[in-house]
Backbone as CSV, one residue per row, in Angstrom:
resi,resn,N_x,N_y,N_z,CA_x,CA_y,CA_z,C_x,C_y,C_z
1,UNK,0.844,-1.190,0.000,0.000,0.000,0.000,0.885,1.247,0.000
2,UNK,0.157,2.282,-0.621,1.184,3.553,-0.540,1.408,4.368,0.640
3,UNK,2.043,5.218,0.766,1.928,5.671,2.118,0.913,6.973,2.215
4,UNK,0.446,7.245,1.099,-0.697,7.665,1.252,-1.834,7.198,2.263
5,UNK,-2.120,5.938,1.633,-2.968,4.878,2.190,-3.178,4.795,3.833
6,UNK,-1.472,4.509,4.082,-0.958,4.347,5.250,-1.468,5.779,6.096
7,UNK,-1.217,6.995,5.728,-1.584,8.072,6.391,-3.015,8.497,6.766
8,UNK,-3.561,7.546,5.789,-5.097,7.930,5.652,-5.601,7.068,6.421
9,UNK,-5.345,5.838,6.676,-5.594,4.773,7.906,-5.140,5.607,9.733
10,UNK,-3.900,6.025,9.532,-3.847,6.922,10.681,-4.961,7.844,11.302
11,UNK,-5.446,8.716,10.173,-6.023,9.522,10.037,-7.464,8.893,10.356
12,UNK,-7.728,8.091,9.757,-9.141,7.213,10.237,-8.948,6.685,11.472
13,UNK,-8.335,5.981,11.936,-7.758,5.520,13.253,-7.657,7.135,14.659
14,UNK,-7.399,8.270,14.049,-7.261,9.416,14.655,-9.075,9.769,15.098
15,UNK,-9.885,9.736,13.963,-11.358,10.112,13.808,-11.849,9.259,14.678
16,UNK,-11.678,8.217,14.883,-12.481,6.994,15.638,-12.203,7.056,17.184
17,UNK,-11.230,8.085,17.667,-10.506,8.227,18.419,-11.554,9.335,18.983
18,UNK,-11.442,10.267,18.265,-11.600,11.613,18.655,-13.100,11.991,19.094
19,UNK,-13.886,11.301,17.784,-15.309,11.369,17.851,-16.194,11.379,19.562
20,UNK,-15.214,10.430,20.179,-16.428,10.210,21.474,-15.177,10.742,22.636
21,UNK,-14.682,11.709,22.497,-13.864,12.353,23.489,-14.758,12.787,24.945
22,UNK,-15.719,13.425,24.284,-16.276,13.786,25.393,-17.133,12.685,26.300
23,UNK,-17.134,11.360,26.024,-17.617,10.550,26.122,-16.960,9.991,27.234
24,UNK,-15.755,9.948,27.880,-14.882,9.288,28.223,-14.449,10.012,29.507
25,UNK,-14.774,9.023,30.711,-14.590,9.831,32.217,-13.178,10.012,32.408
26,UNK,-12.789,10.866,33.690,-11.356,11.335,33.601,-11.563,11.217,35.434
27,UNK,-12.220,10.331,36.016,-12.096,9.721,37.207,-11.695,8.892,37.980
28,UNK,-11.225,8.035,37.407,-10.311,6.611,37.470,-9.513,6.971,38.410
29,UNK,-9.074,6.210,39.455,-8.190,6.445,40.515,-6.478,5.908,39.954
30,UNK,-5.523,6.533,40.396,-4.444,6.038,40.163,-4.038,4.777,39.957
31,UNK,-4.138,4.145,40.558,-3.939,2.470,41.423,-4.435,1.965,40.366
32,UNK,-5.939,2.272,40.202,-7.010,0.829,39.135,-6.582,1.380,37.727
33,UNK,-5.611,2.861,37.599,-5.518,2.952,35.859,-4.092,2.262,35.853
34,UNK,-3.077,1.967,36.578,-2.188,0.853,36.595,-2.522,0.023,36.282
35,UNK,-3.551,-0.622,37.263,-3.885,-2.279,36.956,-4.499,-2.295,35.925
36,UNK,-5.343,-1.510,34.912,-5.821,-1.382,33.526,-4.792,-1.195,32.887
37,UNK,-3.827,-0.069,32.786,-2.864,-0.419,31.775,-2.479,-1.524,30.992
38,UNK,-1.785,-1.982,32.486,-0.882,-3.954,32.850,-1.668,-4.639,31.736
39,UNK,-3.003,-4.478,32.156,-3.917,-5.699,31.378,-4.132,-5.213,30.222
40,UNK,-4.797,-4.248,29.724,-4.938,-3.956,28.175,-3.977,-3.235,27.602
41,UNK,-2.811,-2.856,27.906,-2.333,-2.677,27.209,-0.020,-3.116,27.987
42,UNK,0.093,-4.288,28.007,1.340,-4.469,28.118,2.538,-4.419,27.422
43,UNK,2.343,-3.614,25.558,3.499,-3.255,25.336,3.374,-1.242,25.021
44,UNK,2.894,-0.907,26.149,3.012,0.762,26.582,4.568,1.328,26.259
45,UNK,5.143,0.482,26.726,6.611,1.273,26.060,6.923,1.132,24.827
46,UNK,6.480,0.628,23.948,6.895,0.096,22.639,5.850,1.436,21.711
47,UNK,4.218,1.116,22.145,3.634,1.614,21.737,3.605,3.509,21.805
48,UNK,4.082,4.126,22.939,4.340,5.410,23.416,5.416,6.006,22.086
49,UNK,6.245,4.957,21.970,7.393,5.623,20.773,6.987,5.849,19.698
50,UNK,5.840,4.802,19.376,5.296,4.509,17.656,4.394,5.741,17.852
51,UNK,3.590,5.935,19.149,3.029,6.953,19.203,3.457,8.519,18.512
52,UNK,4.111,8.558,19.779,5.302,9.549,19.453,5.859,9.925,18.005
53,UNK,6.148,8.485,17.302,6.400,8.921,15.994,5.177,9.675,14.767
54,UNK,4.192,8.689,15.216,2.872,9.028,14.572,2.494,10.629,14.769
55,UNK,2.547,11.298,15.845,2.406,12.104,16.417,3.435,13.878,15.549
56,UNK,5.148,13.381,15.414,5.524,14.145,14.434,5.253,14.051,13.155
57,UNK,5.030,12.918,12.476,4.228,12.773,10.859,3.365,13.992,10.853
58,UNK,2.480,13.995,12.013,1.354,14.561,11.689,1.603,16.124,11.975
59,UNK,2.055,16.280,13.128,2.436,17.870,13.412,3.305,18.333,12.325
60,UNK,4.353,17.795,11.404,5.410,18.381,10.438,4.413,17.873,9.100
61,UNK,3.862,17.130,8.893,2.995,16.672,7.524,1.956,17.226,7.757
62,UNK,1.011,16.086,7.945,-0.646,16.014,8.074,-1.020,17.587,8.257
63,UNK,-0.620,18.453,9.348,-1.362,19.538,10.163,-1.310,20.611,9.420
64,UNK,-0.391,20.991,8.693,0.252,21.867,8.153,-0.400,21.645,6.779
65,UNK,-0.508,20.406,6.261,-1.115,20.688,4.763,-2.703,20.286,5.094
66,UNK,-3.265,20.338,5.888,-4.767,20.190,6.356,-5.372,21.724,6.424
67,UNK,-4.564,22.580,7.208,-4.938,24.186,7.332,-4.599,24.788,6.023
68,UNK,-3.600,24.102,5.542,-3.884,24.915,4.021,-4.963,24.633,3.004
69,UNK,-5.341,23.241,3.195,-6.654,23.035,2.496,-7.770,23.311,3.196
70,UNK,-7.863,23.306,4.279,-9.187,24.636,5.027,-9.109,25.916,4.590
71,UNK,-7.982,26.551,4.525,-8.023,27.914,3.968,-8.251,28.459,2.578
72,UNK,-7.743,27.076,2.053,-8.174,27.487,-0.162,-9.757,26.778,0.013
73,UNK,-10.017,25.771,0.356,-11.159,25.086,-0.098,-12.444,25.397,0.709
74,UNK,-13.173,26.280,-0.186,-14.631,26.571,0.534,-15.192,25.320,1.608
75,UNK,-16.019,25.794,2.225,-16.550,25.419,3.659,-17.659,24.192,2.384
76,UNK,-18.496,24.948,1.720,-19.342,23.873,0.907,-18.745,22.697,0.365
77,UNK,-18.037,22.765,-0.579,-16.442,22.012,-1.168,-16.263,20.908,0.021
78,UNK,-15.398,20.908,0.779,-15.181,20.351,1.915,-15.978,19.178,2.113
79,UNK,-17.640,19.990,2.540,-18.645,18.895,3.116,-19.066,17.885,1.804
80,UNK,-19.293,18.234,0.412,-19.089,17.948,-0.393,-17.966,16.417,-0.660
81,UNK,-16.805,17.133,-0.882,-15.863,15.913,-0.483,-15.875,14.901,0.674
82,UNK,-16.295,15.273,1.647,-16.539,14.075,2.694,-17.775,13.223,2.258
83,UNK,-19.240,14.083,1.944,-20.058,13.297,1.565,-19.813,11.763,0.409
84,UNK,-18.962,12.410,-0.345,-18.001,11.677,-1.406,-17.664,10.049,-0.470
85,UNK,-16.695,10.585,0.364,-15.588,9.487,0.793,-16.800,8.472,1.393
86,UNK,-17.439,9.575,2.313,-18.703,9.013,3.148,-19.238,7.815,2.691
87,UNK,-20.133,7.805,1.710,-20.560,7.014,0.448,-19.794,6.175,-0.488
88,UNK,-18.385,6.404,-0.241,-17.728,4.930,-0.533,-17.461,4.064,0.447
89,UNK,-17.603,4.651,2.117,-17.841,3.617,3.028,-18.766,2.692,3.284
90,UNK,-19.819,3.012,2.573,-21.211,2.497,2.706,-20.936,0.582,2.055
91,UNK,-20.116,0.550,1.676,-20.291,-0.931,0.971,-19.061,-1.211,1.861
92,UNK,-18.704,-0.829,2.593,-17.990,-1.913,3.935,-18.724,-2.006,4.854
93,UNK,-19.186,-1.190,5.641,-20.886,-1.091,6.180,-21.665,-2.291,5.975
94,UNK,-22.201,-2.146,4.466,-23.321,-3.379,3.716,-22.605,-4.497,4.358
95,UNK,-21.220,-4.980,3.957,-20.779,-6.185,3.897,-20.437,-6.697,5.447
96,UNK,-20.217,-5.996,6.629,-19.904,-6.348,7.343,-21.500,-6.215,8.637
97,UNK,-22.683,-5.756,8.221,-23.788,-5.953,8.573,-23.925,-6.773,8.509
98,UNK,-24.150,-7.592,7.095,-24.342,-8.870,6.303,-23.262,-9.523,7.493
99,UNK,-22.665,-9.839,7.571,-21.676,-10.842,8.165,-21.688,-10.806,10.167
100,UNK,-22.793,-9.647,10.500,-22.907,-10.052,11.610,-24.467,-10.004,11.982
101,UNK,-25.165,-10.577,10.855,-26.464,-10.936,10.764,-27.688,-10.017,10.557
102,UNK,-27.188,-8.610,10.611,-28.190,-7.508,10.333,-29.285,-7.239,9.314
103,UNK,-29.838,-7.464,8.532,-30.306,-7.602,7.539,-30.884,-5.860,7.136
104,UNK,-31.318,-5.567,8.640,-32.193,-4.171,8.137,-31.166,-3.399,7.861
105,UNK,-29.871,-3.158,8.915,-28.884,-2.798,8.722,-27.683,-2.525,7.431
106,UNK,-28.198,-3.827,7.026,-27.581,-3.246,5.859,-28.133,-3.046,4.150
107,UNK,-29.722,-3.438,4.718,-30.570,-2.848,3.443,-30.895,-1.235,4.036
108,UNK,-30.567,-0.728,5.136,-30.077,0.884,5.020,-28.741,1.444,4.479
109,UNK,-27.369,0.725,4.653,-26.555,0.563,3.701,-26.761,1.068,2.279
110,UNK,-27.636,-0.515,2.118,-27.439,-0.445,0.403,-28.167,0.562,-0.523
111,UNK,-29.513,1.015,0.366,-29.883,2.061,0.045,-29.583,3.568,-0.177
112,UNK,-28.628,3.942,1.131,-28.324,5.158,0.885,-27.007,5.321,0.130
113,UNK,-25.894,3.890,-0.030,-25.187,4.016,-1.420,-25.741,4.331,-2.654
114,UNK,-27.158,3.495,-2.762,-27.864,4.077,-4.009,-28.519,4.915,-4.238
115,UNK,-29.259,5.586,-3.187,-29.570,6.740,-3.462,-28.481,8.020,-3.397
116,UNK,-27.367,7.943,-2.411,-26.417,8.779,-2.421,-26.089,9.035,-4.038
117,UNK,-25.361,7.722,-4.536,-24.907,7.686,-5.685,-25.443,8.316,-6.568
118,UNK,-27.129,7.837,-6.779,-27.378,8.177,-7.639,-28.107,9.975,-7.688
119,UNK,-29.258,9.607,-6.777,-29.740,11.143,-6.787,-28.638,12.291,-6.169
120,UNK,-27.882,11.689,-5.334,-26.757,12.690,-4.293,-25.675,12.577,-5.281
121,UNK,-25.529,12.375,-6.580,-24.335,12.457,-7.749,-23.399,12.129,-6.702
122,UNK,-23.042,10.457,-7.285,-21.908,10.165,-6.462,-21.780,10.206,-5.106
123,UNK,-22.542,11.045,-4.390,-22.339,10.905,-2.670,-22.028,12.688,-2.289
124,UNK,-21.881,13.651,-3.346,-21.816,14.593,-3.296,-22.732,15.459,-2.179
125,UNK,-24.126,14.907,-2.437,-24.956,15.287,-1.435,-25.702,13.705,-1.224
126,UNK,-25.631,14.066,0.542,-26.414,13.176,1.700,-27.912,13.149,1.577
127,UNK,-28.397,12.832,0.635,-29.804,12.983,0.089,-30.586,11.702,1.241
128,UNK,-29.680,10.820,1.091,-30.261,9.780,2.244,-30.849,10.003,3.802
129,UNK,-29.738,10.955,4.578,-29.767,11.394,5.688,-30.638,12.601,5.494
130,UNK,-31.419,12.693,4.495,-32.460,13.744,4.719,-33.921,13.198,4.739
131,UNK,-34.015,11.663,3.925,-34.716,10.999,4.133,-34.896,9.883,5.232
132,UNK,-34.760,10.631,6.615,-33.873,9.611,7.687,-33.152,8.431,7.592
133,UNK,-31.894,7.934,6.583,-31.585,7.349,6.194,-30.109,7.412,6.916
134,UNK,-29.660,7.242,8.329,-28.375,7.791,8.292,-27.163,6.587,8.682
135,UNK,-26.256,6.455,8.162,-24.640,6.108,8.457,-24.845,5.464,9.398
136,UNK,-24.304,3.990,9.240,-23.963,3.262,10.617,-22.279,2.584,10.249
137,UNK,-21.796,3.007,10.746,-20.352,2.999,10.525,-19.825,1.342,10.974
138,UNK,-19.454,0.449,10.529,-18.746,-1.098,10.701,-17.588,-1.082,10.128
139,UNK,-16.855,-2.101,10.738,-15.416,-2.444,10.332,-15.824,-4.068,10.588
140,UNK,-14.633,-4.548,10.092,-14.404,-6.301,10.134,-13.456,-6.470,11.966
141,UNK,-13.379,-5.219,12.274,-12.747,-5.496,13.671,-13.979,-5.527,14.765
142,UNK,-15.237,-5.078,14.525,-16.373,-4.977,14.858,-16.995,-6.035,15.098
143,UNK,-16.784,-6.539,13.520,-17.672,-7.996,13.259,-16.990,-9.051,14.025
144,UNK,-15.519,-9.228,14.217,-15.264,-10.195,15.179,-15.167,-9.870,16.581
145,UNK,-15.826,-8.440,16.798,-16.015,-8.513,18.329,-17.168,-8.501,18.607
146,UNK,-18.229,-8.784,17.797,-19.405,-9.163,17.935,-19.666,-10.179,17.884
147,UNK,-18.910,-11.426,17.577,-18.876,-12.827,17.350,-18.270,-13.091,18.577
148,UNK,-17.682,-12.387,19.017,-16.966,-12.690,20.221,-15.422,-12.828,20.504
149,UNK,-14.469,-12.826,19.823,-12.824,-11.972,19.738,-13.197,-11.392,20.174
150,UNK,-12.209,-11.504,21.433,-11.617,-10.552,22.183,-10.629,-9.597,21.487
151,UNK,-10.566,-8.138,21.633,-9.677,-7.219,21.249,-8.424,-7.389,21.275
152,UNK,-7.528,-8.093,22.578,-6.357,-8.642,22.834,-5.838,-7.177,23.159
153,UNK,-4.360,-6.498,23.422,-3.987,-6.187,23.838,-3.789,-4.624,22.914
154,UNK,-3.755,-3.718,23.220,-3.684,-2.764,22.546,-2.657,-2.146,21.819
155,UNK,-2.671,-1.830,20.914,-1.371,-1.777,20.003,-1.520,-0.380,19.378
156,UNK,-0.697,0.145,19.320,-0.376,1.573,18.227,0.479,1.214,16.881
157,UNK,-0.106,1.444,15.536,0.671,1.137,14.545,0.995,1.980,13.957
158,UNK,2.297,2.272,12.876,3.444,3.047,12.424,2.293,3.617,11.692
159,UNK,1.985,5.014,11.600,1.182,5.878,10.464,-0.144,5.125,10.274
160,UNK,-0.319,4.371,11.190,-1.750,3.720,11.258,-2.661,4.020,12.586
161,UNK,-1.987,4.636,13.411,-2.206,4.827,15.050,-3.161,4.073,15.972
162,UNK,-3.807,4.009,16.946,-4.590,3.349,17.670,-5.494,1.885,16.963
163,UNK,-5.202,0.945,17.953,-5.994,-0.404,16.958,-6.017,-1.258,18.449
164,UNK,-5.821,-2.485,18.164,-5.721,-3.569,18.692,-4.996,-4.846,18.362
165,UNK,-4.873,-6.219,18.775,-4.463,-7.300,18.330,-5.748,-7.298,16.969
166,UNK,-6.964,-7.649,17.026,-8.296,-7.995,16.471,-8.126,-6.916,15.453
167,UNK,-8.184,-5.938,15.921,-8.470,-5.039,15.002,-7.426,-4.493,13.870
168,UNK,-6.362,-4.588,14.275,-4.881,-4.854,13.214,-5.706,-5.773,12.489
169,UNK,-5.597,-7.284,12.775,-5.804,-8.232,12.194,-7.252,-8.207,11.127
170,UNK,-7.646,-7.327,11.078,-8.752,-7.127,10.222,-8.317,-5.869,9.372
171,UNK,-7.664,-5.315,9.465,-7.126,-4.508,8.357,-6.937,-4.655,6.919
172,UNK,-6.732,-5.975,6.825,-6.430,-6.753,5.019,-7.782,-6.996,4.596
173,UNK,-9.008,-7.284,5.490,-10.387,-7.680,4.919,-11.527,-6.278,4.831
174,UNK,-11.032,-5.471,5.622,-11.210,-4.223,5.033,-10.961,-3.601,4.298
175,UNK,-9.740,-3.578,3.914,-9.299,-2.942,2.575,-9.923,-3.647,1.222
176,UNK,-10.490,-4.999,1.475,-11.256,-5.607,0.314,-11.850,-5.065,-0.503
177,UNK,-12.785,-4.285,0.919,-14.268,-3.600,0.762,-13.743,-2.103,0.522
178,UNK,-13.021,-1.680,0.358,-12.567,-0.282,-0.007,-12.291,0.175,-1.760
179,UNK,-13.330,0.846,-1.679,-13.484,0.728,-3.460,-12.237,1.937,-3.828
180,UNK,-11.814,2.430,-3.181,-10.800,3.384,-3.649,-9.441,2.876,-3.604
181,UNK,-9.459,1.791,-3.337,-8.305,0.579,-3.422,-8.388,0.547,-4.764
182,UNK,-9.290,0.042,-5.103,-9.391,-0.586,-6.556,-9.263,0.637,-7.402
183,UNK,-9.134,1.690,-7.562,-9.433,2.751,-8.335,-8.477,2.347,-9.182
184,UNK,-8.536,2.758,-10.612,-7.622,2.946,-11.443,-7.605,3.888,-12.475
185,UNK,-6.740,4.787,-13.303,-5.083,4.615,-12.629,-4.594,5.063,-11.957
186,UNK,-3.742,4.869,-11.799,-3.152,4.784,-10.190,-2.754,5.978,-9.703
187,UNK,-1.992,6.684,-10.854,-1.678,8.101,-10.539,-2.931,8.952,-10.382
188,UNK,-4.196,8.781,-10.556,-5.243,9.522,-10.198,-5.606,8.782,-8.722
189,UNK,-5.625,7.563,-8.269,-5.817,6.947,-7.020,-4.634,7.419,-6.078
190,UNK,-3.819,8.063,-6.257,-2.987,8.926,-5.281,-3.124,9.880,-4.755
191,UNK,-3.688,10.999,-6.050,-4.654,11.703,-5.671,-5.493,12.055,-5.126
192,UNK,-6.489,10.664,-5.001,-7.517,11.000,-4.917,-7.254,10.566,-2.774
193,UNK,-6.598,9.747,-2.747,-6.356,9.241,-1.552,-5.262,10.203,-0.660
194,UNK,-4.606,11.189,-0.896,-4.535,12.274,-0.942,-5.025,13.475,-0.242
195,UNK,-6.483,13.447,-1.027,-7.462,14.543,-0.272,-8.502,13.561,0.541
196,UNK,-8.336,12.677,0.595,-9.157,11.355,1.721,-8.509,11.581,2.747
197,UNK,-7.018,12.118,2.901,-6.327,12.246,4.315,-6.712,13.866,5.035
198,UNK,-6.412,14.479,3.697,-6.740,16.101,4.140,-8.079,16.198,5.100
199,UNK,-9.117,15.619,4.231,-10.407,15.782,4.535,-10.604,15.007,6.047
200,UNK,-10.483,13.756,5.953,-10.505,13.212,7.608,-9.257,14.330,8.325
201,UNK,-8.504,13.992,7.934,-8.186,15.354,9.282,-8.595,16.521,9.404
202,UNK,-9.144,16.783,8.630,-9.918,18.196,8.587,-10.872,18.608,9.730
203,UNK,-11.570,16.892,9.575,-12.487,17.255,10.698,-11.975,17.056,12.124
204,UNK,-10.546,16.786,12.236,-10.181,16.680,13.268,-9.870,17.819,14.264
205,UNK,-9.486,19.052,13.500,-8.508,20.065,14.052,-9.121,20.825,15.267
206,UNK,-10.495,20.846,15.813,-11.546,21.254,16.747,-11.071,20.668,17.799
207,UNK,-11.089,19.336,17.526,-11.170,18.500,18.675,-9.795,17.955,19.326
208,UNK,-9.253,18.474,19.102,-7.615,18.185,20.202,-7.671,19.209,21.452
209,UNK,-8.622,20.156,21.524,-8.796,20.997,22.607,-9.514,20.050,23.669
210,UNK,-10.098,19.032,23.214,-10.819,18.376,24.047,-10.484,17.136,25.114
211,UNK,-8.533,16.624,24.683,-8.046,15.892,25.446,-7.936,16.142,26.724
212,UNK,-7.377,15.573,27.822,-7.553,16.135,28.811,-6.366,15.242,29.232
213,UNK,-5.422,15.658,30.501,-4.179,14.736,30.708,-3.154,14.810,29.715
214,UNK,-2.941,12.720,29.818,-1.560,12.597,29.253,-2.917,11.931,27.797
215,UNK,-1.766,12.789,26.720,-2.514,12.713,25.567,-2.650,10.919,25.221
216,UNK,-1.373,10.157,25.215,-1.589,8.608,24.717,-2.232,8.035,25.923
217,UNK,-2.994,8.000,26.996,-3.382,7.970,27.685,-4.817,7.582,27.852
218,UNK,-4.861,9.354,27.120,-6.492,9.630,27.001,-7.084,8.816,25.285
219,UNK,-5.898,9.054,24.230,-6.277,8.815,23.150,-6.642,6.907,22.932
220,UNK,-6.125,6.281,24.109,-6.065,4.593,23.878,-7.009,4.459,24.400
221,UNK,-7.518,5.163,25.838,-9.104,4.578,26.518,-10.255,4.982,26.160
222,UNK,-9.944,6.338,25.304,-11.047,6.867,23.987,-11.043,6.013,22.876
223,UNK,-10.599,5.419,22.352,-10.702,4.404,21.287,-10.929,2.939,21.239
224,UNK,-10.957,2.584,22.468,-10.949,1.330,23.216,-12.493,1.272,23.565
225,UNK,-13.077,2.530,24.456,-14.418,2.508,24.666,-15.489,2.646,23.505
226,UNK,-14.488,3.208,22.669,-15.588,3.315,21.366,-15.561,2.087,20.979
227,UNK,-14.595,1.189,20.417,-14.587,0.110,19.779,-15.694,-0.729,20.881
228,UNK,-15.820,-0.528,22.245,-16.503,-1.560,22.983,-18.161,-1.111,22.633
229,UNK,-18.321,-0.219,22.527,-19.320,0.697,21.777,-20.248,0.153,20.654
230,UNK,-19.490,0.390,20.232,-19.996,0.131,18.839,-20.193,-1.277,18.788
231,UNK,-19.442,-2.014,18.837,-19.669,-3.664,18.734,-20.867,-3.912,19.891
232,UNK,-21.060,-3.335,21.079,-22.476,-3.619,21.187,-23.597,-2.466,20.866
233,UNK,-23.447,-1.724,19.814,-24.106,-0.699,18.868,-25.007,0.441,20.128
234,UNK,-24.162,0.447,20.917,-24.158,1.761,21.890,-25.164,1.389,23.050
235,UNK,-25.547,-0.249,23.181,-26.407,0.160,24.408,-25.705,-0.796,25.513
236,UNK,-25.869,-0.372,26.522,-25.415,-0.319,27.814,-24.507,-1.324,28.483
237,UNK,-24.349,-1.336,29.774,-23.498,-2.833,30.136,-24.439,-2.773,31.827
238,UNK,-24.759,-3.913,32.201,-25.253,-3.817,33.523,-23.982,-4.202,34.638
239,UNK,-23.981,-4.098,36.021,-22.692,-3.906,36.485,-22.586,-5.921,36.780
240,UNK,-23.429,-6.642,36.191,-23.072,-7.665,35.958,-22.291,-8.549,34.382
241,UNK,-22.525,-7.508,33.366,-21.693,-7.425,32.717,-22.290,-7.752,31.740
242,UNK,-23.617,-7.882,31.826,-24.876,-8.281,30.746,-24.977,-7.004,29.643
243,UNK,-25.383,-7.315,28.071,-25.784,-5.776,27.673,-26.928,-5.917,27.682
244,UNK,-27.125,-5.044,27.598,-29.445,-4.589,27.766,-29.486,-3.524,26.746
245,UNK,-30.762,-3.645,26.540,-31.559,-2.220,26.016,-32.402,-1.578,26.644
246,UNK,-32.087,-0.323,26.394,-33.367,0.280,27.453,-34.643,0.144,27.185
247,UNK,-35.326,-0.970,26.060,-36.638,-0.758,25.553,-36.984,-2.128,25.834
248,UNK,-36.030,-3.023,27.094,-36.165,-4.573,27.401,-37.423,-4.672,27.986
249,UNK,-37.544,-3.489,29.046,-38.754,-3.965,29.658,-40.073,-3.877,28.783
250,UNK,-39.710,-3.869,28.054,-41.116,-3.771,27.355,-41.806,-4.987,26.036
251,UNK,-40.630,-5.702,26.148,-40.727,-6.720,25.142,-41.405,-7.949,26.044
């Protein structure tokens, strides 16, 4: 893969991070965020450096050519281009619904690829999400933690940043489903993958005001809770360790 690619996985890996910041308590007592470390995450020294490295890429690369494309490229433009990328996620979505039994799930998928596509030209405009049609975001690291894989130990990767054992390991079956993989030719798929990095970081630049502490810290138990999140599609945990819905009692 190019290192385009590679930056733009960071960069996605950064978004998934960031999104539920505010989500994430900052109460934890000393003592029990030790004994959490130890356990989810035991190569912290290894990972802090890769961090670290990830971290200048982005402050000397990424940051610097992100504010310059906020400053040339209209505010419309922008949302525009994300709607774009948006709508080529939609068929990793479809496929990994499909594979953890969803059916409605991902005939909302397949729909708002086709209507995006077609009436939203290409994905240009979110025509779907106006017809309450909105985004449910899946990965293949999802689907096997909904099957039941365990995450394993937490890992930071080179220009790929925050993941897991599981979720590394699903990286090659995602890229399957990534139609901008396949693009051809190639010198236009550089391009185009390119402004796929600009744009996800774009929407990032707000939200670094919102860390709190030690940044690799905050950024591994923010991405960790999301991933636990999402794989049970946001509803609850009882302090026996059951998930529920809040609409149980009523079934």
């Amino acid at each position: 893969m190019q290192i385009s690619g590679y930056l733009f996985k960071s960069v996605r890996a950064c978004c998934l991070v960031c999104m539920p910041l505010l989500m994430v308590g900052c109460s934890i007592m000393a003592d029990s965020e030790t004994a959490v470390a130890n356990d989810i995450d035991p190569w912290e020294s290894a990972n802090r450096k890769v961090y670290a490295f990830n971290k200048v890429v982005d402050d000397a690369l990424l940051l610097p050519a992100t504010r310059a494309y906020d400053v040339i490229v209209p505010d419309v433009v922008e949302k525009s281009v994300s709607n774009v990328f948006n709508n080529l996620s939609e068929v990793k979505h479809f496929a990994n619904h499909l594979l953890q039994g969803k059916p409605l799930q991902a005939a909302n998928d397949a729909g708002r690829f086709v209507i995006n596509t077609s009436v939203g030209l290409v994905g240009i405009f979110d025509v779907a999400a106006d017809l309450g049609m909105y985004a449910q975001a899946e990965d293949f690291g999802q689907t096997l933690g909904y099957w039941g894989f365990e995450s394993g130990p937490y890992v930071v990767l080179p220009l790929m940043g925050p993941s897991s054992v599981r979720d590394a390991a699903s990286l090659p079956i995602d890229n399957r489903f990534d139609l901008l993989a396949e693009y051809k030719p190639e010198d236009h798929k550089l391009g185009l993958q390119v402004l796929q990095v600009l744009d996800t970081r774009n929407q990032l630049q707000d939200l670094q005001q919102f860390v709190i502490g030690d940044e690799y810290t905050f950024v591994r138990d923010a991405y960790l809770a999301r991933q636990a999140m999402q794989i049970r599609d946001g509803r609850p945990v009882t302090d026996n360790g059951k998930v529920t819905d809040e609409f149980d009692e009523f079934d």
